[in-house]
N, C-alpha and C positions, 0 to 999 in steps of 0.2 A: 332938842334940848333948849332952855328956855336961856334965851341971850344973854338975861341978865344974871345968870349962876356962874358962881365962881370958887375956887378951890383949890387947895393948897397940895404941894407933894413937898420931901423934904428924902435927902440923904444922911448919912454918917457912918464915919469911919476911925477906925484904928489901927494903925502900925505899930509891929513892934521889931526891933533889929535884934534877931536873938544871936545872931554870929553877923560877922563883917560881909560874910555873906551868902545871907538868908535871913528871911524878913516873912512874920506873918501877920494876917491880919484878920480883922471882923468888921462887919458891915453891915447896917441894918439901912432899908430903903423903901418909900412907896412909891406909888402911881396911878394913874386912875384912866377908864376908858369912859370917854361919855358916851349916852345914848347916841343910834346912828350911825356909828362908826365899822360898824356890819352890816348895814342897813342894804350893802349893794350886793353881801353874799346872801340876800333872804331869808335871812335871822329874824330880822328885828318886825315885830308887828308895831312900828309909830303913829298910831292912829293918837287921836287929840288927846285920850286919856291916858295913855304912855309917854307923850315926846316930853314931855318936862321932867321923867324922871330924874335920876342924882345921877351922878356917876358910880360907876364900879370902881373899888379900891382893892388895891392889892398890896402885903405886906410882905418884901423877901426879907431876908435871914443869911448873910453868909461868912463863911470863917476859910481861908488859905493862906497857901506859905510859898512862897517864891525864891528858889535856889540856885544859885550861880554857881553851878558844877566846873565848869572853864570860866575864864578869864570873857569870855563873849559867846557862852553859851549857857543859858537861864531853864530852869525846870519848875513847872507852876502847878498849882494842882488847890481845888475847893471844891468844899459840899457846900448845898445850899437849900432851902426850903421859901418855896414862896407859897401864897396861898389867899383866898379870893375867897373873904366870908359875906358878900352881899352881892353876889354874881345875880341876873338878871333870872327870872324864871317864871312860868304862864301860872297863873290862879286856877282854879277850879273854874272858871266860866270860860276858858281856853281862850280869850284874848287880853286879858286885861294882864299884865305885865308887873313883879314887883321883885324886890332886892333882898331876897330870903333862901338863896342857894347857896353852895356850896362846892369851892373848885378848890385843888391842891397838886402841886408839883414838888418833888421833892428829888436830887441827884446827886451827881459830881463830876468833875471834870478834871483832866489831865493835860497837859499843854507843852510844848517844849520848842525855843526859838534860836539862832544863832548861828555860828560860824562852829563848824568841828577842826576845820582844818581854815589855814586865811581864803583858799582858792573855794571850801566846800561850805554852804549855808544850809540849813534844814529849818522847815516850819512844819510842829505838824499839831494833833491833840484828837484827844478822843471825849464824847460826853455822855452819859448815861443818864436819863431821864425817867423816874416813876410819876407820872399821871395819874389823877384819879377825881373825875367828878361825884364827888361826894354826894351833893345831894340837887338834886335837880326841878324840885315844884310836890307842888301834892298832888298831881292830876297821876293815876296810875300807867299814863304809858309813861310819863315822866319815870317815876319812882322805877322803872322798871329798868333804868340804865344807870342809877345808883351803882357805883364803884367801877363805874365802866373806866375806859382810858381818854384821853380828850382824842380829839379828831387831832390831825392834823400833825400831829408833834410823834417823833421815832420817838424809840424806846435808846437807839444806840444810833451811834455818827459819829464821824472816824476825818480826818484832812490829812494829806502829807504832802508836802511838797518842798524841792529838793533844787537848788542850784550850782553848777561849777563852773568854775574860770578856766576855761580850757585854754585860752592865754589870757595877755592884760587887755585885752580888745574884744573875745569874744567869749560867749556866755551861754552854757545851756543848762534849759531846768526843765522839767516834771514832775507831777505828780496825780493824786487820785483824791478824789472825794465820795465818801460811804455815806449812804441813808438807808436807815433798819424801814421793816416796813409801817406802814400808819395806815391808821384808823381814818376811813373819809365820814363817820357820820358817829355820833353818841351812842345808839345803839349800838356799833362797834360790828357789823354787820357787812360790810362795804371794806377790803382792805386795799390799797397800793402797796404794789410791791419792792421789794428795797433794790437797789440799783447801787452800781459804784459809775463814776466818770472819772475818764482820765484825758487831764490839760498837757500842753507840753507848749516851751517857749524858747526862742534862740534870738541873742541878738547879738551888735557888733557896734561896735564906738566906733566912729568914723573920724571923728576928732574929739578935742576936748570937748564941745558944744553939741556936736550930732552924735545921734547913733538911730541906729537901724533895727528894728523889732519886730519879730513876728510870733503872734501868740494862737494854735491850734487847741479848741474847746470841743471836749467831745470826738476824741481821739477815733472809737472805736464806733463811733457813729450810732450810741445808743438808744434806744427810742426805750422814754421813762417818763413819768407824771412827775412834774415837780408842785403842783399844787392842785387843793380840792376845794371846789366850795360845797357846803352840807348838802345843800338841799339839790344841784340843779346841775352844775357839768365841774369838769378838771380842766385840767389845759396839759398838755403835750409837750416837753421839751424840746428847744432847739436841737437838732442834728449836730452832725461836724461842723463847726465853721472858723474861719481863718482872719486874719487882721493883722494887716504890716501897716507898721505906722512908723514915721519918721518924727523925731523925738530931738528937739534944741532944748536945750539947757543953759541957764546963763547965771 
């Protein structure tokens, strides 16, 4: 990208209090990826007549409402629409690079945080995603993954995780994390498969200042792909693994 380019993003938002309690809102926001920035998953062709391109802009769209069912227990939930009208795509001469695609994500999410009981906390939320690269170049193997789903991104993903005070000193929690399966490549040809992992964590206040912690990742000792790159390999998730850590506080 050329050093001397420069470029703005901007947020904005609205609340509204429609009961003491519960609150909703909208929110309109961009962003922008500049060239390069994939350049190490072997995307980007930067040869001297691309690297200066612009950045990629992206404009989300979102409206939710957030509800305080208890006194310390919150319920959240939004749709939202983002969407990428100058996404990067190959010309007719297969290298030369320009800002005439088309990409869109469109969802909603659900979320819920807090204390149900004072000894019992829950975190958890679910999120559903529609993908779809809209339009991808003029070159016909291009054109030919038009309305595919993007690489990389589930369709569905799930969190829950749960702690209790099983007295005023000691503390245990668990939970699980879901990923639907994805797409590794735009032709949509290549799938990983969906997996769920489950954490677990205990620990014990030694005094007001210490306590003692140990947190197990990958309970059931899964072996799952947590990422892809398009063109060339994935990587492998960590196994089981364990970590106590001693923890001051002041």
């Amino acid at each position: 990208m050329d050093s001397g380019a420069a470029f703005w993003n901007y947020q904005a938002g609205l609340v509204y209090k429609i009961q003491p309690n519960a609150s909703v809102y909208i929110a309109h926001g961009t962003s922008s990826t500049p060239s390069g920035t994939s350049n190490g998953d072997g995307t980007e062709n930067l040869s001297a007549a691309n690297m200066n391109l612009d950045p990629e802009r992206v404009k989300n769209n979102e409206i939710g409402l957030k509800w305080d069912v208890l006194s310390n227990l919150s319920l959240t939930t939004a749709i939202f629409h983002t969407k990428k009208d100058n996404a990067r795509v190959t010309l007719a001469d297969g290298t030369t690079l320009a800002l005439d695609g088309e990409q869109k994500v469109k969802g909603f999410e659900i979320g819920f945080a807090g204390a149900v009981t004072p000894s019992w906390q829950v975190f958890g939320g679910y999120t559903h995603l529609d993908s779809e690269l809209v339009g991808n170049g003029p070159r016909a193997v291009d054109r030919a993954n038009n309305g595919n789903e993007f690489p990389g991104i589930a369709k569905k993903s799930a969190t829950l995780w749960t702690t209790y005070n099983v007295t005023n000193k000691w503390t245990v929690g668990g939970g699980a994390n879901y990923m639907d399966e994805v797409y590794a490549n735009v032709a949509n040809t290549i799938v990983l498969p969906s997996y769920t992992r489950f954490d677990a964590m205990s620990s014990y206040k030694i005094d007001k200042n210490l306590s003692l912690q140990l947190n197990v990742l990958n309970l059931t000792d899964k072996r799952y792909i947590d990422k892809s790159f398009t063109t060339h390999f994935a990587t492998v998730a960590a196994g089981r693994s364990a970590m106590l850590q001693l923890l001051f506080n002041y």
